[in-house]
C-alpha positions as CSV (number, residue, x, y, z in Angstrom):
1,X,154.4,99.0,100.5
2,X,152.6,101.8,98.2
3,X,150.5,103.7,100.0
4,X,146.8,103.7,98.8
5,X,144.8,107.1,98.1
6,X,141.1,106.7,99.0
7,X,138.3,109.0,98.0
8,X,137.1,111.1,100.8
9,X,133.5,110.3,101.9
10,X,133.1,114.6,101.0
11,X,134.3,114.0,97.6
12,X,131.4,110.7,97.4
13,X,128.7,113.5,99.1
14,X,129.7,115.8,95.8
15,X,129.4,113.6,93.0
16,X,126.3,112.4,94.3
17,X,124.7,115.3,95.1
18,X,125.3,116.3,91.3
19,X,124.1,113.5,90.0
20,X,121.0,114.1,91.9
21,X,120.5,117.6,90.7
22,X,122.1,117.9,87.4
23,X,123.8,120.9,87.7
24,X,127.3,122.4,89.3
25,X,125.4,125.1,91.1
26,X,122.3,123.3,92.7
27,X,124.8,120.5,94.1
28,X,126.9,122.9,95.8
29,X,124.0,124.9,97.3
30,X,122.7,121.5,98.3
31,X,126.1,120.1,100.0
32,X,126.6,123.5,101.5
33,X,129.7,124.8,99.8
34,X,130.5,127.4,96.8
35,X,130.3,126.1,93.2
36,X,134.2,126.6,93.1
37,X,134.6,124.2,96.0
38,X,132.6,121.3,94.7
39,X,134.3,121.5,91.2
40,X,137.8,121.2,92.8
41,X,136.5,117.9,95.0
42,X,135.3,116.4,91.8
43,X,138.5,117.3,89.8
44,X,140.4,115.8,92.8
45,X,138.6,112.7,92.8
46,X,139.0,111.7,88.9
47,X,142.4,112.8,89.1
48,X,142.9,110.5,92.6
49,X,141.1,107.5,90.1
50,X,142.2,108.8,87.0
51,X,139.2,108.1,85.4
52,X,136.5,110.8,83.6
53,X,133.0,110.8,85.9
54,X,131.4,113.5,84.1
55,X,131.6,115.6,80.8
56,X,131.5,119.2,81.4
57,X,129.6,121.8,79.2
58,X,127.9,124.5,79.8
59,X,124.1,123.7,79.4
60,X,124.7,119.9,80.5
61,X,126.2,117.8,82.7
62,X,126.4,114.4,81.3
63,X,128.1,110.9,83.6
64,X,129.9,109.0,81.9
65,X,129.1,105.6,81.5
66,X,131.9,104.7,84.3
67,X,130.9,107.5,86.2
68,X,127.1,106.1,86.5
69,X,128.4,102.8,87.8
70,X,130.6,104.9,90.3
71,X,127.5,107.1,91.4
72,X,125.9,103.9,92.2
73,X,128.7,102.7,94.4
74,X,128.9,106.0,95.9
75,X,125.9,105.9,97.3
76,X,126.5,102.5,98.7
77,X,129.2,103.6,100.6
78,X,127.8,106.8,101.9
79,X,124.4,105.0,103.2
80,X,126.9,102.1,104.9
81,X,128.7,105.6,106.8
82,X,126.0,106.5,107.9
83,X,125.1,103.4,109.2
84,X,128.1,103.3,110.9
85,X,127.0,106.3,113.0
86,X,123.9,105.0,113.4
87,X,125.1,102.2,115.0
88,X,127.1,104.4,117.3
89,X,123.9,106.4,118.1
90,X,121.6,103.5,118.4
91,X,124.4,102.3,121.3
92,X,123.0,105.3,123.5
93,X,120.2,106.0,124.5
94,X,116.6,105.3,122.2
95,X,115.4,107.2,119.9
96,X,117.9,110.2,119.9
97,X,119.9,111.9,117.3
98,X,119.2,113.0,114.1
99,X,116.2,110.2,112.0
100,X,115.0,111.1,108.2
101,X,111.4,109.8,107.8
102,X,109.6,109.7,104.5
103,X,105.6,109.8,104.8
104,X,103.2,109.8,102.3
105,X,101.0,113.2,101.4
106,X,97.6,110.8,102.3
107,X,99.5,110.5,106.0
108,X,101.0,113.1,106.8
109,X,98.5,116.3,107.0
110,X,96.4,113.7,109.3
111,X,98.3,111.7,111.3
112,X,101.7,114.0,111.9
113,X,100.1,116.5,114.3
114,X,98.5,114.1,116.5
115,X,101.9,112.3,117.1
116,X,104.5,115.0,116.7
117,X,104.0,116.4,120.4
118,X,103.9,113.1,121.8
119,X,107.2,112.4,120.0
120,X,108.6,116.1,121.3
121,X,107.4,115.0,124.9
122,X,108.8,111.8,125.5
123,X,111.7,112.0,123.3
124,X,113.0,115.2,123.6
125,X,116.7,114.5,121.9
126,X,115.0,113.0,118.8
127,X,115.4,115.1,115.5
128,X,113.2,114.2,113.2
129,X,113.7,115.8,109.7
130,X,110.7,114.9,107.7
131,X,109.8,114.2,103.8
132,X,106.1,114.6,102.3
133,X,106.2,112.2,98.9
134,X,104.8,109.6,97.3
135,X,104.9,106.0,98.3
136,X,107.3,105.0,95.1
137,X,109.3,108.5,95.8
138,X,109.4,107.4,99.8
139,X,110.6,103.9,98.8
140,X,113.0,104.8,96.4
141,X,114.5,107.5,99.1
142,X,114.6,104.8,101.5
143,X,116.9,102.3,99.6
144,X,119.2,105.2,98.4
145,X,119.6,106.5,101.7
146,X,118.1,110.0,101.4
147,X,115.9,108.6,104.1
148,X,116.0,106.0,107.0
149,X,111.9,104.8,107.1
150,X,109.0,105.4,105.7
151,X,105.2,106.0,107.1
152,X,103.2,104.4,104.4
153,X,99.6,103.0,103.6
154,X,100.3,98.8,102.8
155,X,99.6,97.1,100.5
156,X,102.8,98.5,98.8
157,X,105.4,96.8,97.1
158,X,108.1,99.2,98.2
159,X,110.8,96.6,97.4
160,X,113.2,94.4,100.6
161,X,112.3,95.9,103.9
162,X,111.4,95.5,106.9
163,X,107.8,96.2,108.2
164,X,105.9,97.1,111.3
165,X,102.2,97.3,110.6
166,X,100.3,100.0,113.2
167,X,96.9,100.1,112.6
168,X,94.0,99.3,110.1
169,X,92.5,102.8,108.5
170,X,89.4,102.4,106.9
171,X,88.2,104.0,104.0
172,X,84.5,105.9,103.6
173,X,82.8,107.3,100.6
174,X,82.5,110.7,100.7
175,X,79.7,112.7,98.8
176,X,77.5,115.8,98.4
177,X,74.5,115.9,100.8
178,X,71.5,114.0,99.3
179,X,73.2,111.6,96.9
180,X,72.3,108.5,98.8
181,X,69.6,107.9,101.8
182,X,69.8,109.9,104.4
183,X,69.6,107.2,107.2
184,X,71.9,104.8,105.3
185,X,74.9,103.4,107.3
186,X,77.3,102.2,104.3
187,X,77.8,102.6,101.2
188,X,78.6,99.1,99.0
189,X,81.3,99.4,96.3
190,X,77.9,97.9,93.7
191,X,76.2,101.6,95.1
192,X,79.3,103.4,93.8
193,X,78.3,105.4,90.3
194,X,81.4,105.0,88.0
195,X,80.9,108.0,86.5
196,X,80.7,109.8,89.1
197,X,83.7,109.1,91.1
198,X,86.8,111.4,91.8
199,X,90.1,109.5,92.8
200,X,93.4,111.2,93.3
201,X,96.2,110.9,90.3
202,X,98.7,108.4,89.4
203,X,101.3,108.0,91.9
204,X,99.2,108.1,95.2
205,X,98.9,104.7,96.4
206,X,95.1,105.8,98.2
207,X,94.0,105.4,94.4
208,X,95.2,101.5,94.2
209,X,93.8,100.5,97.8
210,X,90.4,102.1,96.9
211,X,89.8,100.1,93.8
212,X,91.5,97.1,95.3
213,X,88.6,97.1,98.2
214,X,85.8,97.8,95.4
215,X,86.8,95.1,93.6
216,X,85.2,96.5,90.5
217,X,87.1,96.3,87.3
218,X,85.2,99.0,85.5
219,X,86.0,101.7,88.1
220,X,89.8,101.8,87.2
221,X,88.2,102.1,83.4
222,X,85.6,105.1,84.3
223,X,87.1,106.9,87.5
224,X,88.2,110.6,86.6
225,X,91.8,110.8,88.1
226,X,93.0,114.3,88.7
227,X,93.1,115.2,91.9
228,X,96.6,116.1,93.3
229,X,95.6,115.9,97.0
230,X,92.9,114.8,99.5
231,X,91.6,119.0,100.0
232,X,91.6,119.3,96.5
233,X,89.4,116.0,96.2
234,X,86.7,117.4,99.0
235,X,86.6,120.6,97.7
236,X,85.4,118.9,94.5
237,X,82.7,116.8,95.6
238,X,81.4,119.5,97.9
239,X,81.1,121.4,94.3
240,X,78.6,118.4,93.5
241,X,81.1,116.9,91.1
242,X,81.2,113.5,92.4
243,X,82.3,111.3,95.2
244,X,85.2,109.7,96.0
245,X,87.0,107.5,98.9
246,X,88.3,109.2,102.2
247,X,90.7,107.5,104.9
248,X,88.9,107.6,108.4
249,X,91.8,109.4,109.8
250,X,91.3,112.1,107.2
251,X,87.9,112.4,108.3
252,X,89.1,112.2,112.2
253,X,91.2,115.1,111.2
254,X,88.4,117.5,110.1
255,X,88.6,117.5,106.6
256,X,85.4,117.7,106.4
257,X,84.6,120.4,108.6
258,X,82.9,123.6,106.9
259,X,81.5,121.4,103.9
260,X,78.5,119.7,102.7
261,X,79.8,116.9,102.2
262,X,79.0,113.2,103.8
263,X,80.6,109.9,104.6
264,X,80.0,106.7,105.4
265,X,82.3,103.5,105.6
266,X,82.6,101.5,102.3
267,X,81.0,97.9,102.7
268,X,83.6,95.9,101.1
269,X,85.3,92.4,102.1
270,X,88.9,94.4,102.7
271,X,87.5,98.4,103.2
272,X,91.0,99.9,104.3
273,X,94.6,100.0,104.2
274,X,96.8,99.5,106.7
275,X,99.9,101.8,107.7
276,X,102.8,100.5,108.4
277,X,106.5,101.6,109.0
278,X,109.2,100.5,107.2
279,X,113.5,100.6,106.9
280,X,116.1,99.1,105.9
281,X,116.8,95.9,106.5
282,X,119.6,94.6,108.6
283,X,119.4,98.4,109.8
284,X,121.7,99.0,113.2
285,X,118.7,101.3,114.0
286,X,116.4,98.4,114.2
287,X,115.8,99.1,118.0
288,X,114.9,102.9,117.5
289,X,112.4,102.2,114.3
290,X,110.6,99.1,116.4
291,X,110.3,101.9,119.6
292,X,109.4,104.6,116.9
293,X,106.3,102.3,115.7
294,X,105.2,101.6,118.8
295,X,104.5,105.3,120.0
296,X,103.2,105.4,116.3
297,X,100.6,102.7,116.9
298,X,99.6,104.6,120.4
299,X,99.5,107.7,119.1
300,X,98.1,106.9,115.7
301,X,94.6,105.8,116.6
302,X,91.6,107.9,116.1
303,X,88.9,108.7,118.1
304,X,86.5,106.4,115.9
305,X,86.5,102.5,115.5
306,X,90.5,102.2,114.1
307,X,91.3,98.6,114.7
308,X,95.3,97.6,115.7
309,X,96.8,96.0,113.2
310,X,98.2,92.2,113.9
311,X,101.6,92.3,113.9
């Protein structure tokens, strides 16, 4: 019987890592070997297939069409790998070992430093190597296995996963001193001056919940969307620019300490979103994400009126 030559998982790691980065040099600094190395591992593997993967010039690097459908693959087998050790891991004892989490930049200034220590306390062996992007960034890391779950705000179409809601955060709007009544408890979305209101950019989903609970199609029309984070957004209203929509664990976090800036909760039929955590499914870590969203949900909750989310 012919013996069968298999690509090395090593040789997977490099073509994907240069598919990801474009470029001979960056791949190798990210896979942690010289430029020289990577380029033999790739010359061994179409050689070992005897197929081209990638045309080779010197201001490009270009995947052949074959070599786009192998990139794919690659990255199957690399995230079923690592699964595999996962599943050793997840044999032992909970939540240890190295865990990738995604979380979203309207998260993670806010909620990471009140559950990072509990995390370091009570699960000392867990190393947990974390990613600030976007909700379609997070998803899309999830399901090509850069990451293994994500801390996101639902709703969130963020494709077949599974979910563990944690808590309800409700959102406030947040304006200059003296722009509504002094003495008035809420602000209804009918109160809200179009023109007047500051959401962040494209991509964050905070923008998409906000109007969702407004319900008011002429917002999305008349909103000024520039801001690139939820500092930058404060910073703006306290300049008298507007007024825009806050998180209450944004606001449990200080941001609006040193400012003259106000909030009060958004009157609305469905006035927040609700964070969740979310994998892969059918993930042999299942055990460690459940135990990771319960001391989530504990350590999550602000000191003001947060309500636990149904599961």
């Amino acid at each position: 019987m012919a013996q069968t030559y298999l690509p090395t998982l090593k040789q997977l790691q490099y073509l994907v890592a240069l598919k990801d980065h474009g470029h001979f040099g960056r791949a190798a600094e990210a896979s942690f070997v010289t430029q020289s190395t990577l380029s033999a591992g790739l010359r061994e593997l179409e050689t070992l297939i005897g197929v081209v993967l990638v045309e080779r010039t010197r201001r490009v690097v270009r995947f052949t069409p074959l070599g786009e459908r192998i990139v794919d693959k690659a990255r199957r087998v690399l995230r079923e790998a690592e699964e595999l050790a996962d599943l050793a891991r997840a044999a032992g004892r909970p939540l240890s070992g190295g865990m990738r989490m995604s979380v979203i930049p309207t998260i993670a200034p806010f909620l990471l430093p009140r559950i990072l220590p509990r995390l370091r306390q009570g699960y000392p062996d867990l190393k947990l190597f974390l990613r600030e992007e976007p909700s379609g960034a997070a998803c899309e890391s999830l399901h090509t296995g850069r990451t293994d779950c994500v801390l996101l705000a639902l709703p969130y179409a963020c494709g077949d996963v599974e979910t563990a809601p944690l808590f309800e955060d409700r959102l406030f709007v947040a304006f200059p001193e003296g722009e509504y009544k002094p003495d008035q408890q809420s602000v209804t979305a009918g109160e809200i001056d179009e023109t007047r209101l500051l959401l962040l950019e494209d991509g964050h989903c905070l923008k998409d919940h906000a109007l969702a609970a407004c319900n008011r199609p002429e917002l999305r029309a008349e909103a000024t969307m520039l801001g690139t984070s939820l500092h930058t957004m404060v910073q703006m209203v306290d300049n008298g620019l507007g007024v825009t929509m806050l998180p209450e664990m944004a606001l449990d976090a200080g941001i609006l300490d040193h400012t003259h800036v106000t909030a009060r909760p958004l009157h609305a039929d469905n006035p927040s979103r609700r964070i969740a955590l979310v994998w892969r499914k059918a993930s042999p870590r299942e055990r460690d994400f459940r135990l990771l969203a319960e001391v989530l949900a504990q350590s999550g909750f602000p000191s003001g009126p947060l309500q636990r989310a149904a599961a």
